[in-house]
N, C-alpha and C positions, 0 to 999 in steps of 0.2 A: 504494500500500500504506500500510495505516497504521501508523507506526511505534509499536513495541510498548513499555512500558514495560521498565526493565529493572531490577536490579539491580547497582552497580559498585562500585568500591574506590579508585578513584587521583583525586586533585584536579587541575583545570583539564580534565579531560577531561568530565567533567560530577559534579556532585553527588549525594552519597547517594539515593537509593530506595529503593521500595518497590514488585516487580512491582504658588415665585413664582405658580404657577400658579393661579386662583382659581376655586371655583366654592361660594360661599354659607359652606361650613365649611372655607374655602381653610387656616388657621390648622394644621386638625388631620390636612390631606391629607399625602402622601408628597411632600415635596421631589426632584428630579429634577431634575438638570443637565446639559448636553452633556459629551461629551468635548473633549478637544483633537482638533486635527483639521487636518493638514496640508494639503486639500484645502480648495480654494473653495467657495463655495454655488454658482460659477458650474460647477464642474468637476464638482458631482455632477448638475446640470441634463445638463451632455454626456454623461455618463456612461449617465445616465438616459435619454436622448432616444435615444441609438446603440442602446442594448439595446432599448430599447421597439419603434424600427422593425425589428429581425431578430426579437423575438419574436412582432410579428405577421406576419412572413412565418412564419415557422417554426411556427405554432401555429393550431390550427385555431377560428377564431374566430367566436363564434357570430353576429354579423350578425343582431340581431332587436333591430329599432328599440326596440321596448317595453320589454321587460328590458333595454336600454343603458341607454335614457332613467329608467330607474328605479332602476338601479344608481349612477348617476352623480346623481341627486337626492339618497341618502343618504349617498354618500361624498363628497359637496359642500357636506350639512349638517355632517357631521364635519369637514370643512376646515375651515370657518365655527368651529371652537369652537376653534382650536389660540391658544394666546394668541399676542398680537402680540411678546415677542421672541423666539418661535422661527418666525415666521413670515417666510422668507428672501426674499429680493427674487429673482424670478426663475422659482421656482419652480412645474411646471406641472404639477397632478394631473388624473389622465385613471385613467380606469374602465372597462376591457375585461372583457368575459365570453368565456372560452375555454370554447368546445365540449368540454369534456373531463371525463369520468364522475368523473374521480380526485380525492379530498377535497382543495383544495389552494388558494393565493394567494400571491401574493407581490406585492413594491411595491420601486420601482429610486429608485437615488438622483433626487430630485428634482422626483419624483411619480409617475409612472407606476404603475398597481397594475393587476394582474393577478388576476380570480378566478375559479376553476375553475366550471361550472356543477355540477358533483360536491358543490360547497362551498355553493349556492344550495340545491338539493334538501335537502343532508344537514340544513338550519338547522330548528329549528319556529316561529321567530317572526322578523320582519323584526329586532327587536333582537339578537336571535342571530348574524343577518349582520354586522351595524352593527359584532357587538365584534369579527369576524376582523377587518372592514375599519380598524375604530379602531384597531388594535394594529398592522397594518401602516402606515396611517400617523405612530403614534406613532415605528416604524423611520425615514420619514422625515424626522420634521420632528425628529428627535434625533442624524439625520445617520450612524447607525449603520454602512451601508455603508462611508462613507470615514474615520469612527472604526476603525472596525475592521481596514482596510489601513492606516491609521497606525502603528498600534501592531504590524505585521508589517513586517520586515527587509526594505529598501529593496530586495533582489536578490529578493524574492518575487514582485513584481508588475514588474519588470523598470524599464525607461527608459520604462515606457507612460504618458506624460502626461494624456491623454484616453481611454484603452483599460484596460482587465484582460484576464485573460487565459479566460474563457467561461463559459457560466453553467450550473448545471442546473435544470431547469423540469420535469421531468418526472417518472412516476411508476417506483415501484423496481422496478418489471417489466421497464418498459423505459427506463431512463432517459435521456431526453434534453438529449444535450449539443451546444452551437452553442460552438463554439469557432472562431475566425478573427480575421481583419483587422479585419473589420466589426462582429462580435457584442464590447463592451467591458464584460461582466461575469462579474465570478470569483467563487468562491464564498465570497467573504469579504464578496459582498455580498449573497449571497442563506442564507447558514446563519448564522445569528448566536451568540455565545457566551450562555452560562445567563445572564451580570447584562446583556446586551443582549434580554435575554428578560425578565427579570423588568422591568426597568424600561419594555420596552413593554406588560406587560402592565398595570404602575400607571397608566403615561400614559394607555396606551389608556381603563383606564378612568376618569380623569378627562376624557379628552373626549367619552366618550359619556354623564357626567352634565351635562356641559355642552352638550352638544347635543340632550340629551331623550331618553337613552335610559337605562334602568333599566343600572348595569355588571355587577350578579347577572349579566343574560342572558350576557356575555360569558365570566363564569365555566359557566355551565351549557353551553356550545356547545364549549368546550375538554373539557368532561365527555365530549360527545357524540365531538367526534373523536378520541379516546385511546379511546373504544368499540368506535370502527371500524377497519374493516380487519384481523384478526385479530391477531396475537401482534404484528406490528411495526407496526402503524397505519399510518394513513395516509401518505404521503410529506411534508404540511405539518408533521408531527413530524419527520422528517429533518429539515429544514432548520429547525425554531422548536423546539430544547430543553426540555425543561419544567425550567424552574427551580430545581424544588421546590417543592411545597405549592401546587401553582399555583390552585388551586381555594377553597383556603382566605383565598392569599394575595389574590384579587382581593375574594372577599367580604369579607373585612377592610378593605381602602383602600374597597371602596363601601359600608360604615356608615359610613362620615367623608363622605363625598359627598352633598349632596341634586339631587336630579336637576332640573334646569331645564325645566321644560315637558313636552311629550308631543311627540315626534317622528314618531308611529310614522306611517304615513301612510293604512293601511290595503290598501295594494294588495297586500300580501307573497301571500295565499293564492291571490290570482287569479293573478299572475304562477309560484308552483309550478303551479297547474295548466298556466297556458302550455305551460311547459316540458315538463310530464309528458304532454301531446302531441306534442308533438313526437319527431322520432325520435331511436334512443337516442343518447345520448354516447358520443364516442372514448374507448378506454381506452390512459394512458401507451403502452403496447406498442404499437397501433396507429402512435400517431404516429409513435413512432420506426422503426418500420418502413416509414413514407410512403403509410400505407394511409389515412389522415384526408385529408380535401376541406373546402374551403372556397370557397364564391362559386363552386363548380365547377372548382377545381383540388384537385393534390394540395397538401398542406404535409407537414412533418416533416423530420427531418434524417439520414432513411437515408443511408449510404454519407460524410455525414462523417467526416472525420478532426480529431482533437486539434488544436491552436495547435502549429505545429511545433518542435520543439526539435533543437537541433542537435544531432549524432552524436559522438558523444568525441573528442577531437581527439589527435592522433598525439604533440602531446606534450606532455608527465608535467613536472605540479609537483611538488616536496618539500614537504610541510608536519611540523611537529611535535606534533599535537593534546594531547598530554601527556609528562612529563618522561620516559617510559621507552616512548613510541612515533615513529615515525617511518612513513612512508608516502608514497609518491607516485600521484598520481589523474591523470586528462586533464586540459590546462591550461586547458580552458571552462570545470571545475568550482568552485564557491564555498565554500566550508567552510562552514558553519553549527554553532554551538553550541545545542545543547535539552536538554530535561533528558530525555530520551531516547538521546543521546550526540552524537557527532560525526558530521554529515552531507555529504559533498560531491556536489553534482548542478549542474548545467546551469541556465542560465538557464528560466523557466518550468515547470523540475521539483521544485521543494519547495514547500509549502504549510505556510502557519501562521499558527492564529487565535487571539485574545486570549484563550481559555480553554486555551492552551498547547497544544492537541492539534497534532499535524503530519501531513502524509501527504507523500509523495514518490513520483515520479512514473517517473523515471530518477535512476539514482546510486547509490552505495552508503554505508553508515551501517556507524559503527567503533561496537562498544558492548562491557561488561564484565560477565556476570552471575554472580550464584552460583553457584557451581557444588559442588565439594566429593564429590562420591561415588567420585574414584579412577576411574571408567571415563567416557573422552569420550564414549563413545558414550550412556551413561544420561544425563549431563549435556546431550548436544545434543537426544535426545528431550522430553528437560524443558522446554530454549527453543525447542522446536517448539510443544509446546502450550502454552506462555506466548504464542507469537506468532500461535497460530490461535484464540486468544484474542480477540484485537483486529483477528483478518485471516479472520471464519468460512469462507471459500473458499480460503484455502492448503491445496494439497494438493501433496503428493508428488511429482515425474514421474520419481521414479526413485530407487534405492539410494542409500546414502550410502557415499561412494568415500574411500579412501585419500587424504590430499593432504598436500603441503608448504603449509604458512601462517609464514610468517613465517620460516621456517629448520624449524620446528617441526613434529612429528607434526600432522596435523590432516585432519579430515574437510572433505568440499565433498558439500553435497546439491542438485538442482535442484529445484523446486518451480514452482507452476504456481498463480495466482490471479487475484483477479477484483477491479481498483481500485476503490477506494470516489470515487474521484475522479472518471474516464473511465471507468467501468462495461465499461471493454478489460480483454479478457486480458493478462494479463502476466508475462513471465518471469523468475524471481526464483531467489537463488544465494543457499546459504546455506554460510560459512567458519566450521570452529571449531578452535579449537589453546588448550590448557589453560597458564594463567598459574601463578606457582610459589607464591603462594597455595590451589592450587584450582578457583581461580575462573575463567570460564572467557572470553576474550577471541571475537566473533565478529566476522564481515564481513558485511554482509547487501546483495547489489545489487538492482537492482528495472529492470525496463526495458519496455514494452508488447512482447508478443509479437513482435508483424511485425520490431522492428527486434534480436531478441534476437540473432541473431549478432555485431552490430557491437559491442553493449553485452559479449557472455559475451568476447570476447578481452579487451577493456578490464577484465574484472574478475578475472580470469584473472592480468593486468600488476597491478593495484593488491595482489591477494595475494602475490604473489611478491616485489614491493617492503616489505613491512614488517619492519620491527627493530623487537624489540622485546629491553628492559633492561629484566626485571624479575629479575634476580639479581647 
């Protein structure tokens, strides 16, 4: 679930709301620097190499020597232009085309790039392709993956030293998730935040004037897929934000750019035709349903489950989250502080990415919103649809009941949604009992369905534990 913005009152529990690079004109280009980054060049190569081999088991891969052999010519000339100090010792780019109808690509710490055949078709001119591909390289050779789990709280990505915790690759029909032992990417390496966006898109487009390609095109082909796919676009919007102005902002960095050569190689129209012989492409849903073949078997990840997370444990720590609450949760859970509120969940159930968004997974979240109309019940209506806001599939599964919260009069609603995370259903508890401001304190648990019994006792115990001192 994605936790919702809120409105609060009390401090320490969270704060106020509110629901080098050179090519000819190098001088007047956009400057672009790494981040810091706790991670090796050596750790994002592992990183990269483990996910790559589960994505091509898991993905139905197109196997046509021709379109490899020519995907990997252009995204070899774009290597060819990354200047030499961001060019890591080690690192191994490699160029798959997945069978798959859905506008989409993506690229793993360390080289590995993945492009949808959806994303070939949708392009009109080989430089079109060039700038999806340039921009996901720009992801990696600026290391954004393991920047990105840097700057997330060391209990998000667990004790995994060479692992995360699963990736999505797929599209939002059916999205596919490979979470396990073996699959070692989460989605902080594959959804990047807006200035990991914007700044691949500057990069990107200085390495495709320095590899010979016009970067207009790469703005005009971001045109094309914000086109498609109706109201929500493609799924490589999921996962690559638009910035802002993103169209503007690349035609502006490429008047400063003069473009090096002519790259184009001429084969782009012959190769759509290839393809538009061939038979059709997998759609997302297919694969996750195990209906996609490849080389004569099936792929896809029907009937997986999540990276397992362990079940609440029997016994209950004391925490203080603010000077006038108190509370006790299962003692596997981790507190976390957001500006969202106070979060405790399990190892591998909270998420959160350098653009401050968070989701959570299992656990429950303490927050404090406006409230003010004298009736809890209009007030908890209110942070219903504040919360299905940011949660479009929460819905209801049932009345909202009488309950003791905290010593206090308080409602408990059950609710029933659809994670933006695990694209699982899951079962979610909503707590409310009115603060002597007004305003109104809530409890919100969140658990994937299958294991909702074990999580509703557990949240059941965390309500009934709070004191609160606010008079």
């Amino acid at each position: 679930m994605t936790a919702p913005l809120s409105t609060y009152t009390y401090a320490r529990l969270w704060p106020a709301l509110v629901v080098a690079l050179a090519v000819a004109t190098a001088s007047a280009q956009t400057s672009i620097a790494p981040d810091p980054n706790k991670y090796s060049p050596q750790q994002d190569v592992q990183l990269g190499q483990e996910a790559a081999a589960e994505a091509r088991k898991q993905l139905p891969m197109l196997h046509d020597e021709r379109v490899e052999d020519y995907v990997e010519d252009v995204g070899g000339n774009i290597v060819e232009a990354i200047p030499a100090e961001l060019r890591h010792a080690g690192f191994r780019y490699s160029f798959d085309v997945v069978n798959q109808k859905d506008i989409n690509a993506f690229a793993l710490p360390g080289g590995p790039m993945f492009l949808n055949r959806g994303m070939i078709e949708a392009a009109r001119s080989e430089a079109q392709m060039a700038g999806v591909m340039a921009h996901e390289i720009a992801h990696v050779a600026l290391r954004h993956g393991t920047a990105q789990a840097t700057k997330a709280q060391k209990f998000q990505i667990g004790a995994i030293a060479g692992q995360v915790l699963g990736a999505i690759v797929g599209g939002t029909a059916g999205t596919v998730i490979s979470q396990g032992s073996q699959f070692g990417l989460g989605t902080y390496f594959l959804k990047y935040s807006r200035e990991y966006e914007r700044q691949a898109d500057l990069f990107g487009a200085q390495l495709m004037a320095r590899a010979g390609y016009d970067p207009r095109e790469m703005a005009a082909m971001f045109r094309i897929i914000q086109e498609q796919g109706g109201r929500s676009g493609p799924e490589w919007l999921n996962s690559h934000p638009n910035p802002g102005n993103r169209h503007d902002a690349i035609t502006k960095e490429a008047s400063m750019l003069r473009v090096q050569g002519n790259a184009n190689t001429g084969q782009f129209p012959s190769i759509q035709a290839r393809l538009r012989g061939m038979s059709p492409a997998y759609t997302a849903e297919q694969i996750a349903r195990g209906q996609a073949r490849t080389n004569g078997r099936s792929v896809g990840t029907s009937g997986r489950r999540a990276a397992a997370v362990a079940l609440p444990s029997a016994q209950f720590r004391t925490h203080t989250p603010a000077g006038f609450l108190r509370v006790s949760v299962p003692a596997n859970w981790d507190e976390l502080d957001t500006s969202e509120g106070v979060t405790y969940a399990p190892d591998g159930g909270f998420f959160q990415v350098e653009s401050g968004e968070t989701a959570f997974t299992h656990g429950v979240q303490i927050g404090v919103a406006q409230g003010g109309s004298g009736s809890l019940e209009r007030d908890t209506e209110q942070l219903l649809r504040a919360f299905t806001r940011s949660n479009p599939q929460l819905r209801a599964a049932g009345n909202a009941r009488r309950d003791t919260v905290g010593g206090r009069a308080g409602l408990t609603t059950r609710l029933s949604n659809v994670s933006n995370v695990t694209g699982e259903r899951e079962f979610v508890s909503l707590s409310t009992t009115e603060l002597r401001d007004g305003s109104i304190l809530y409890l919100i648990g969140v658990a994937p369905q299958a294991d909702a019994g074990s999580y509703e006792s557990a949240f059941r115990r965390v309500r009934q534990s709070l004191q609160i001192a606010d008079r």
